[in-house]
Structures are given as C-alpha cells and as structure tokens.
N, C-alpha and C positions, 0 to 999 in steps of 0.2 A: 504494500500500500504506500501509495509517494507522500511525504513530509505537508503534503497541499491538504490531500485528505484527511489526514491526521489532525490539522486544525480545522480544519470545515467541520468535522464531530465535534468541536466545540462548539460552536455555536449552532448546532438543531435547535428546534424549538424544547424546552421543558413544560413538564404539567402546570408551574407556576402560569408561564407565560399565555397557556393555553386556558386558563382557568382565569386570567384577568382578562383578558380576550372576549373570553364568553361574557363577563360580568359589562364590559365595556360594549357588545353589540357588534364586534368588529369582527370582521371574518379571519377564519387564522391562515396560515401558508402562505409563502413568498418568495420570494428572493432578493437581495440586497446585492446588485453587481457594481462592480467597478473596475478600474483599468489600476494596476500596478506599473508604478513606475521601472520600481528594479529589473523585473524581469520582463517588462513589452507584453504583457499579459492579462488577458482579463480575468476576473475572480467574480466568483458565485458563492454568498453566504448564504443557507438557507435560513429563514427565521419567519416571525410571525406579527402581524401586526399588534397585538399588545406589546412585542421586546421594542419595537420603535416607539411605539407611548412611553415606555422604560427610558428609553433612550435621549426621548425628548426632554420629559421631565427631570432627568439625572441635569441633562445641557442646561436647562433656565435654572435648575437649584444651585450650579456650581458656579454661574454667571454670575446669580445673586449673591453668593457665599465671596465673592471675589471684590466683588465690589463693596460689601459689608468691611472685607479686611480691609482692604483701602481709608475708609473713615476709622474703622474702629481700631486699627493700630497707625494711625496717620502717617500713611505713606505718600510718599512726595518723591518727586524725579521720574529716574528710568526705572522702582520699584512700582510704582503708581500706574506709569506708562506700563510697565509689563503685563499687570495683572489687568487694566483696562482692556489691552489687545487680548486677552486672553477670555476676557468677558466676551466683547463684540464677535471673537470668533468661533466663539461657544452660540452663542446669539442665533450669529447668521447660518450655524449648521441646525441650530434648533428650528428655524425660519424655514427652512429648504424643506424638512422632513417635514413642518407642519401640514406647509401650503399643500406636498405632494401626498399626504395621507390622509388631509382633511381635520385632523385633529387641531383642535386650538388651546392653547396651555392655560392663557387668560381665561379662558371660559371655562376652562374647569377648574381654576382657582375660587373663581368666583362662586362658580356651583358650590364647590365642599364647603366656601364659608358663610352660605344660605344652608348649608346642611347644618352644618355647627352650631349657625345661628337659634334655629327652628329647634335642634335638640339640645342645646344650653348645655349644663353639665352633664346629663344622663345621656352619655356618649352610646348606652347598650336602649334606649327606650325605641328608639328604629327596627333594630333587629327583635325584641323581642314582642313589638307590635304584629313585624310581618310574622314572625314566628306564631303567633297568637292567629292572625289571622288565615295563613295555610293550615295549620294543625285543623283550627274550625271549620275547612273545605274541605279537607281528606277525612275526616269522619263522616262531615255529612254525604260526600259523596260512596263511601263505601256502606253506611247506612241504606244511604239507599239504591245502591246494589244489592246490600242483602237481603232489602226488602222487595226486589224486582225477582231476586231469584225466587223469595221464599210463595209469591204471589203466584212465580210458574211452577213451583212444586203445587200450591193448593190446587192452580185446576187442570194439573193433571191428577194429584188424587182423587178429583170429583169426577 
C-alpha cells in the first residue's frame, strides 16, 4: 500500500462526524481535492460534510482566539502583525468553505445563543423536554398497535 494511502485512512469519515452530520441535516460523503505542490499531483481526501463544519468552526475559533491574544497580552509590531495574518488567513479559508458548502458560522452562532438564551441555566430542560415528548409518542403509538392487533385477534375469534 503507497505512503498516499496510508494517510488518506486518516482522514475517512468517523461515526463522530457522521453523527453531527445527521444532527446538522447535511448529507455525509465527499471528497476534498487539491493539487500538491511537491509532487505535481492531485490529492483526494475523503470526508464528510459535518468534518468541514469541524473545520470551519475550528478556523473562526482560532481567528478569534488570535486576535483575543493580540489585546489580551498586548502585542505590538511584527508579533501583532503575525498573528493578524494568521487570523485573516484563517478567515478567508473559513470564507471559501462556507460560501462553497452553504454553511454560515455567524448564523449558527447566533442560533446557539437564542438556544442558550431561551434555556437560561437549565442547559438539560431541551433534551429532557424532547425526551419527554418522544417517550409520550412511542407509547402511544405502540399502544395503539396493540390495541389494532388485539381488535384483529377479537374478530377473528368471533
């Protein structure tokens, strides 16, 4: 097996990614191509649209985290400069991938802190509403299953 392959089995999709995938709506499978420079070659990662959500979200938190150290340890010069460039170029790959997979990072920021807002402290009242409210579907619905079965047992006993 060539050294290509070897890392390409790194990056399949995992159950993680295929499991935020589903929660996110997004369809899973892909591929991520590009051209390498070193060797005049093209490269095929396989992966999934949630690991670009991943990937998005990693780039704008590591933009913001850059730009935090800048004020918060006051950096000035070519350390300021560095980590600036290092933001914007985090930025404009997070930019590329949004446009090109539809996802928008802003809008889901914005979603989770109407989430947050809406369930205040009681971080589990969400889940254990919807939990509340499927459990009381799948009784009722198996209820009345068993009450369709037990309706064709009576008339064929009659």
């Amino acid at each position: 097996m060539s050294e290509l392959n070897l890392q390409l089995n790194l990056f399949e999709p995992t159950t993680e990614s295929v499991e935020v995938t589903e929660i996110d709506g997004m369809n899973t499978g892909g591929l991520l191509q590009y051209f390498d420079l070193k060797d005049w070659s093209d490269k095929t990662i396989q992966t999934c649209a949630g690991d670009v959500t991943v990937i998005i979200n990693a780039l704008e938190d590591y933009a913001r985290m850059l730009e935090s150290v800048i004020k918060e340890w006051h950096l000035e010069g070519y350390h300021a400069g560095l980590y600036e460039i290092h933001a914007a170029r985090c930025r404009k790959i997070s930019e590329k991938y949004q446009k090109a997979t539809g996802y928008d990072y802003n809008k889901a920021i914005e979603n989770c802190r109407k989430r947050r807002e809406k369930q205040g402290d009681d971080v589990g009242e969400e889940a254990l509403t919807l939990m509340a409210k499927y459990g009381r579907n799948g009784t009722t619905e198996k209820k009345s299953a068993d009450n369709s079965q037990k309706d064709q047992d009576d008339q064929i006993a009659l």
